[in-house]
Biotite code that builds the C-alpha atoms (Angstrom):
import biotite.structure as struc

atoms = struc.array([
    struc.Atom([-14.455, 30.896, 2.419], chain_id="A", res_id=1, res_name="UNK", atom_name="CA", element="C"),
    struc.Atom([-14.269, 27.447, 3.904], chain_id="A", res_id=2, res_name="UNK", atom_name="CA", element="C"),
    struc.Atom([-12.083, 27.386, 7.367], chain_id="A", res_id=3, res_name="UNK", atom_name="CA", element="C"),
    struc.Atom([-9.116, 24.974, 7.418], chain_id="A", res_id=4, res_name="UNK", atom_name="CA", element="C"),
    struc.Atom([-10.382, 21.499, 8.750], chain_id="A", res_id=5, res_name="UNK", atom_name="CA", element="C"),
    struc.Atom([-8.726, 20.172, 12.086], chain_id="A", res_id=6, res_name="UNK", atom_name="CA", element="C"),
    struc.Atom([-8.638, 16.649, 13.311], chain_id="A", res_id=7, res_name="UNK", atom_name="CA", element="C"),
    struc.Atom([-9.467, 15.671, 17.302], chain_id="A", res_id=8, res_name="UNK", atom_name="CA", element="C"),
    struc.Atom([-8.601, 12.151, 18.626], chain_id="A", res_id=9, res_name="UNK", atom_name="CA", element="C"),
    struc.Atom([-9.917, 12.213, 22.074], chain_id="A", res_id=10, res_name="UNK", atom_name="CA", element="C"),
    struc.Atom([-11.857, 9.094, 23.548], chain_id="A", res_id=11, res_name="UNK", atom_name="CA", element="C"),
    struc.Atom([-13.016, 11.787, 26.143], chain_id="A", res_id=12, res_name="UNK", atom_name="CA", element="C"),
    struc.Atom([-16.186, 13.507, 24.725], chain_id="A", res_id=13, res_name="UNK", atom_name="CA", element="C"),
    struc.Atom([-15.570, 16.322, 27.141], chain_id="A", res_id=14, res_name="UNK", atom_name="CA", element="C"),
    struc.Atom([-12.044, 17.253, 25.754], chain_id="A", res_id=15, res_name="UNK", atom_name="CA", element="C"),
    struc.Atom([-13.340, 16.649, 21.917], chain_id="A", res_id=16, res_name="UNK", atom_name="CA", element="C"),
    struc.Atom([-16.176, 19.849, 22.726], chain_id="A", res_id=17, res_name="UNK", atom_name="CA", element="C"),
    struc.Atom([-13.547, 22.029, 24.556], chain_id="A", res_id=18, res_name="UNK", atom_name="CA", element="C"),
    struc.Atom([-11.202, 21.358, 21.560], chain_id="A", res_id=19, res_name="UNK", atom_name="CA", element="C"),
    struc.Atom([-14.565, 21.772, 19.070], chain_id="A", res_id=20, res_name="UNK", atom_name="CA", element="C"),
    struc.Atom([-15.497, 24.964, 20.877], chain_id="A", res_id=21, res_name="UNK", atom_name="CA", element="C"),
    struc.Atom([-12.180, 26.466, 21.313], chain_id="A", res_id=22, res_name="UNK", atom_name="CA", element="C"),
    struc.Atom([-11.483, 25.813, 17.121], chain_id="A", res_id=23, res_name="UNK", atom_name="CA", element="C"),
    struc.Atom([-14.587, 26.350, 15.954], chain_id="A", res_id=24, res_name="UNK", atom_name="CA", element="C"),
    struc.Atom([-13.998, 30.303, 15.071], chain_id="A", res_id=25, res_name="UNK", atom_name="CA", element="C"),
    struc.Atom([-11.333, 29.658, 12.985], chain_id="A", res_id=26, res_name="UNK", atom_name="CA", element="C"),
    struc.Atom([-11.033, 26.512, 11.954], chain_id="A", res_id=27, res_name="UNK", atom_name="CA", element="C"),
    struc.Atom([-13.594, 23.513, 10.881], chain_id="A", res_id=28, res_name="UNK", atom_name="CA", element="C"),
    struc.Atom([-13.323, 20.820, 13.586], chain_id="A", res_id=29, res_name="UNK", atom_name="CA", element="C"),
    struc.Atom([-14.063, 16.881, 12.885], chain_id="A", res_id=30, res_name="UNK", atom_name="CA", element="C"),
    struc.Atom([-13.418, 14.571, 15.821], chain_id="A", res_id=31, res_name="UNK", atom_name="CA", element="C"),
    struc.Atom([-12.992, 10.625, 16.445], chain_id="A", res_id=32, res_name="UNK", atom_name="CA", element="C"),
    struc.Atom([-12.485, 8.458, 19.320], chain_id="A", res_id=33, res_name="UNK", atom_name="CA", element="C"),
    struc.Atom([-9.909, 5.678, 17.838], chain_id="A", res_id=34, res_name="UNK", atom_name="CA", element="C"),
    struc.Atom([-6.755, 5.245, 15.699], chain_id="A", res_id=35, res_name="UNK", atom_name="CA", element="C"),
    struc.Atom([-9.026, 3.446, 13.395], chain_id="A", res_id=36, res_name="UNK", atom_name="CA", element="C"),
    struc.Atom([-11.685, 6.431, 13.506], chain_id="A", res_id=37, res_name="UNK", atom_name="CA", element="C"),
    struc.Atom([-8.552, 8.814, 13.039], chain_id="A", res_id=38, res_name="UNK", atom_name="CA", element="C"),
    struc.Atom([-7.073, 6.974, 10.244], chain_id="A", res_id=39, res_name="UNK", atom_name="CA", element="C"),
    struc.Atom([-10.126, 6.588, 8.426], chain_id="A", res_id=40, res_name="UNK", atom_name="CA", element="C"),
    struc.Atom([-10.925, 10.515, 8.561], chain_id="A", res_id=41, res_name="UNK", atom_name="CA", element="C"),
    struc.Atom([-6.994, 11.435, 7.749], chain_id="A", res_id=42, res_name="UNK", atom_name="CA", element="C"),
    struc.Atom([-7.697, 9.348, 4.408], chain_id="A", res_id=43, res_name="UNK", atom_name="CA", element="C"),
    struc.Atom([-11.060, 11.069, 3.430], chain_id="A", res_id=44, res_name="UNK", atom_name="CA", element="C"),
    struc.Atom([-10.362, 14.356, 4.697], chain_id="A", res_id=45, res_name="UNK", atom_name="CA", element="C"),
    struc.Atom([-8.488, 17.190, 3.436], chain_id="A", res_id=46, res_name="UNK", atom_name="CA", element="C"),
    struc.Atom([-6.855, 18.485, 7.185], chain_id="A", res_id=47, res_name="UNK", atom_name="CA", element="C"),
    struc.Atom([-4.222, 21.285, 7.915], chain_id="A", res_id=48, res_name="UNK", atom_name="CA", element="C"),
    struc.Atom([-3.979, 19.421, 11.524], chain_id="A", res_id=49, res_name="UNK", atom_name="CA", element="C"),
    struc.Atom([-4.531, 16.453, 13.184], chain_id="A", res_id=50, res_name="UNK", atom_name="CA", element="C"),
    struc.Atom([-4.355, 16.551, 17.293], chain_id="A", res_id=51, res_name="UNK", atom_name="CA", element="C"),
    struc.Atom([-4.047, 13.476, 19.102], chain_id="A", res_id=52, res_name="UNK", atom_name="CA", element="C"),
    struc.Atom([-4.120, 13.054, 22.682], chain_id="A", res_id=53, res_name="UNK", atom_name="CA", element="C"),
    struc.Atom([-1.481, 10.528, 23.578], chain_id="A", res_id=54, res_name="UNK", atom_name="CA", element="C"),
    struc.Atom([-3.161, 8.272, 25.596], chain_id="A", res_id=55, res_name="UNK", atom_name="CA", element="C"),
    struc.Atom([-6.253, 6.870, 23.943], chain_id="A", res_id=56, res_name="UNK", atom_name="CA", element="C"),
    struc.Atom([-8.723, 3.993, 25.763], chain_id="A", res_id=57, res_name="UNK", atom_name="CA", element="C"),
    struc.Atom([-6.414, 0.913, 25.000], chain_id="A", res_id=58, res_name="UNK", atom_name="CA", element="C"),
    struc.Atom([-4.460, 2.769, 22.334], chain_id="A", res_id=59, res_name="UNK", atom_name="CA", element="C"),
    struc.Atom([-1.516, 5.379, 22.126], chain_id="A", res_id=60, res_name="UNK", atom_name="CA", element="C"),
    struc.Atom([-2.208, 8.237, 20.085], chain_id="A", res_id=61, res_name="UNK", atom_name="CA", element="C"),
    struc.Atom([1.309, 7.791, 18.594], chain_id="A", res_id=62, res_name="UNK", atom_name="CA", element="C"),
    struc.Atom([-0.223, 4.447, 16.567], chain_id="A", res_id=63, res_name="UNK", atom_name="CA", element="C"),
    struc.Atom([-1.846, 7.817, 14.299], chain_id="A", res_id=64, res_name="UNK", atom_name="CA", element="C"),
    struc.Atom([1.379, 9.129, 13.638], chain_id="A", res_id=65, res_name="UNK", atom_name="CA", element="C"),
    struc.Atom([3.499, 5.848, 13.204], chain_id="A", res_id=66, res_name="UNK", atom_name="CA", element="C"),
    struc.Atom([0.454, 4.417, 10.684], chain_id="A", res_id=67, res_name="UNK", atom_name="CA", element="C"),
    struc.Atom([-0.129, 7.964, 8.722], chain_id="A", res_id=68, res_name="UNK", atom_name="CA", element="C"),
    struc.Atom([2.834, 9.098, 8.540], chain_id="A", res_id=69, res_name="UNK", atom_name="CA", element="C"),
    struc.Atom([3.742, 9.233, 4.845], chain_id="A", res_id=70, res_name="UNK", atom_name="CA", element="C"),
    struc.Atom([0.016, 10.493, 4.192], chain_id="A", res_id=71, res_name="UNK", atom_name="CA", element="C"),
    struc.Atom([0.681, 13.294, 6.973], chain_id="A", res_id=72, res_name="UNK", atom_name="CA", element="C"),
    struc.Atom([3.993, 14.045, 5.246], chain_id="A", res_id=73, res_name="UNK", atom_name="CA", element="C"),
    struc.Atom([2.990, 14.054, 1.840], chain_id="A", res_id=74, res_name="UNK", atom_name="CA", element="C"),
    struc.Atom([-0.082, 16.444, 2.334], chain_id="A", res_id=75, res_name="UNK", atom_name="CA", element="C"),
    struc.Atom([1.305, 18.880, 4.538], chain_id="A", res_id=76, res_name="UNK", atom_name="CA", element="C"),
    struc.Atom([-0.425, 17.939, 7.565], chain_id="A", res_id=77, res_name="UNK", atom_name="CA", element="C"),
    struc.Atom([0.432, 19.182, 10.884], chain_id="A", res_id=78, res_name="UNK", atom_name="CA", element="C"),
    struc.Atom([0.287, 16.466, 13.954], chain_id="A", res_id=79, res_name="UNK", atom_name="CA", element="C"),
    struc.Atom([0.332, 17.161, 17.063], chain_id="A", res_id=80, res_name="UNK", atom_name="CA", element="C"),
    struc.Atom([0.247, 15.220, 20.452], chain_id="A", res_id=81, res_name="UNK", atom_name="CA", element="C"),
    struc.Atom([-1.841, 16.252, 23.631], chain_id="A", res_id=82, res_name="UNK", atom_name="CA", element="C"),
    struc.Atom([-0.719, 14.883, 26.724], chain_id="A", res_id=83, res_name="UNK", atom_name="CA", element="C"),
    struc.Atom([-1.179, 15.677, 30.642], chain_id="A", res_id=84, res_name="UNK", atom_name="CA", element="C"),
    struc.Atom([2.040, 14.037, 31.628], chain_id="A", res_id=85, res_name="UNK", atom_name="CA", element="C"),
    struc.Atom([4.793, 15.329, 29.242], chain_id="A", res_id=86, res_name="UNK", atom_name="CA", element="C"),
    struc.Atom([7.639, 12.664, 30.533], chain_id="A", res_id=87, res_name="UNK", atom_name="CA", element="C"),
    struc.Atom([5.210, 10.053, 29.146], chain_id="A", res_id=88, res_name="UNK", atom_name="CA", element="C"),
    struc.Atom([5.268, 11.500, 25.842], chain_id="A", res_id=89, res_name="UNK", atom_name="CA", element="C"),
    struc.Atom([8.584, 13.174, 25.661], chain_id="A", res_id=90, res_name="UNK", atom_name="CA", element="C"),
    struc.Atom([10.487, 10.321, 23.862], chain_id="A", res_id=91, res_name="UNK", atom_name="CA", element="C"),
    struc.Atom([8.197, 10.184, 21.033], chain_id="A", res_id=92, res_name="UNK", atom_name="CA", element="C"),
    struc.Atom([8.227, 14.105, 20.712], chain_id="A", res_id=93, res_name="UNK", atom_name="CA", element="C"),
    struc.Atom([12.134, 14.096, 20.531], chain_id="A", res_id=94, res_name="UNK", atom_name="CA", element="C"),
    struc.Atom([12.342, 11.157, 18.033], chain_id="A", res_id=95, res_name="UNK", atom_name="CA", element="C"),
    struc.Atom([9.787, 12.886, 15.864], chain_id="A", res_id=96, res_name="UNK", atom_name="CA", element="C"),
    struc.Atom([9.915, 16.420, 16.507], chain_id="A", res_id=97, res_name="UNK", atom_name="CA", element="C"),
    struc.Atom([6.415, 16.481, 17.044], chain_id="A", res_id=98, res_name="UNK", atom_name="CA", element="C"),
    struc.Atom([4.863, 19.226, 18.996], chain_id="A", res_id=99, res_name="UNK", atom_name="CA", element="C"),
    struc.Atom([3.230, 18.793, 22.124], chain_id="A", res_id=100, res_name="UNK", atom_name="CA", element="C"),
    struc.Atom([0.676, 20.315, 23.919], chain_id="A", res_id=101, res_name="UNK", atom_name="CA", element="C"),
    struc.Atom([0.148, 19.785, 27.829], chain_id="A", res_id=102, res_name="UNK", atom_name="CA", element="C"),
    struc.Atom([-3.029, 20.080, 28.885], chain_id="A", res_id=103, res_name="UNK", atom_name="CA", element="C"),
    struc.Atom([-4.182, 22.146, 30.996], chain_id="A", res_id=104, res_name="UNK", atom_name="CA", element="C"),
    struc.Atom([-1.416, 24.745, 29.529], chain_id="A", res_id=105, res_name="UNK", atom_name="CA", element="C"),
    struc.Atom([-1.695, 24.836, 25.856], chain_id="A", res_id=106, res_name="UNK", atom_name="CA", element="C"),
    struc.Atom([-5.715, 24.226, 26.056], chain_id="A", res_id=107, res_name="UNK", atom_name="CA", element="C"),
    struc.Atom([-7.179, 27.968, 26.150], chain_id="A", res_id=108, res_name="UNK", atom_name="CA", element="C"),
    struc.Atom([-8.722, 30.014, 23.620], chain_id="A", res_id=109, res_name="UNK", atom_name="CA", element="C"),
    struc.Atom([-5.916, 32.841, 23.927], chain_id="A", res_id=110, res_name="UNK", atom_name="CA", element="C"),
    struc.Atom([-2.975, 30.145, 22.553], chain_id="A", res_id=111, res_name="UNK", atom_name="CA", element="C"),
    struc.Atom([-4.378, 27.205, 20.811], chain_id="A", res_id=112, res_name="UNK", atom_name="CA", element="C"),
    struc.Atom([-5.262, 28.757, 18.080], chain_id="A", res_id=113, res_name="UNK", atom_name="CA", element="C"),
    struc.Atom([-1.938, 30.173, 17.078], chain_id="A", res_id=114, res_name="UNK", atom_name="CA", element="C"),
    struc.Atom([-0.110, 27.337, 18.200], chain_id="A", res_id=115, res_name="UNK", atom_name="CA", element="C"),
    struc.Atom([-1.989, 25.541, 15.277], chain_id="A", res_id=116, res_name="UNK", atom_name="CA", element="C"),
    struc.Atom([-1.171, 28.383, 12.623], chain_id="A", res_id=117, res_name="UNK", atom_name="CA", element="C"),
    struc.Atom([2.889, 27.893, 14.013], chain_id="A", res_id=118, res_name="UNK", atom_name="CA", element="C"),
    struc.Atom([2.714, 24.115, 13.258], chain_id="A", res_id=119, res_name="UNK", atom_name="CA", element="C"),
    struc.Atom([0.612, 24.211, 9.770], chain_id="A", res_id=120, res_name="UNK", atom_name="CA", element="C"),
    struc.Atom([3.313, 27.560, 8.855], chain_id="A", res_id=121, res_name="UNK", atom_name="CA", element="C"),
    struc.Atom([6.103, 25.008, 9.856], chain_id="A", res_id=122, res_name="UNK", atom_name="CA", element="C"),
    struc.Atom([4.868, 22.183, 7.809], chain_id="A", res_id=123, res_name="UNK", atom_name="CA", element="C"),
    struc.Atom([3.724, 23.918, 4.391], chain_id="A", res_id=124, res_name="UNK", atom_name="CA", element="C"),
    struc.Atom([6.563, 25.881, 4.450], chain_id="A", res_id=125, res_name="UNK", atom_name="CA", element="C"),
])
């Protein structure tokens, strides 16, 4: 049985292989660097989640979310934004009810995980 792929936008290679190795028991993990990277992976791919950290090198992660939106809608995909300073991201979570996740908090092997099965229950119903 295939695992359900995930999506990680992280321009910092270290956080892309704690995300890869945190994921990788239960769920198939792609990553990318850049919006562009992102976007073109969200349009090949068929993803149950796509985590974006919010502040990319030169780029906000929200640009994913704001460009793929009607894709991530239409297929069911869960988003998600990681951040290290929630007030920075905060707006954009209230505006679009996306979840976040603060790192260090929500980055451990005992809840990420089932924080992604919450968000891909919530969004496929």
């Amino acid at each position: 049985m295939e695992k359900p792929k995930v999506l990680v936008v992280d321009d910092a290679e270290i956080m892309r292989q704690i995300f890869q190795e945190l994921l990788a028991d239960d769920f198939d993990v792609m990553v990318a660097e850049t919006v562009n990277e992102a976007l073109q992976i969200i349009e090949a791919e068929p993803l149950v989640v796509v985590i974006v950290d919010w502040i990319l090198r030169g780029e906000c992660g929200g640009e994913v979310y704001q460009i793929a939106h009607a894709e991530l809608v239409a297929r069911k995909i869960a988003f998600m934004v990681v951040t290290g300073d929630q007030a920075l991201a905060s707006d954009f979570s209230r505006e679009t009810g996306v979840r976040m996740l603060l790192k260090p908090e929500n980055i451990n092997l005992h809840t990420l995980p089932g924080i992604l099965r919450e968000e891909i229950a919530k969004v496929r119903g």
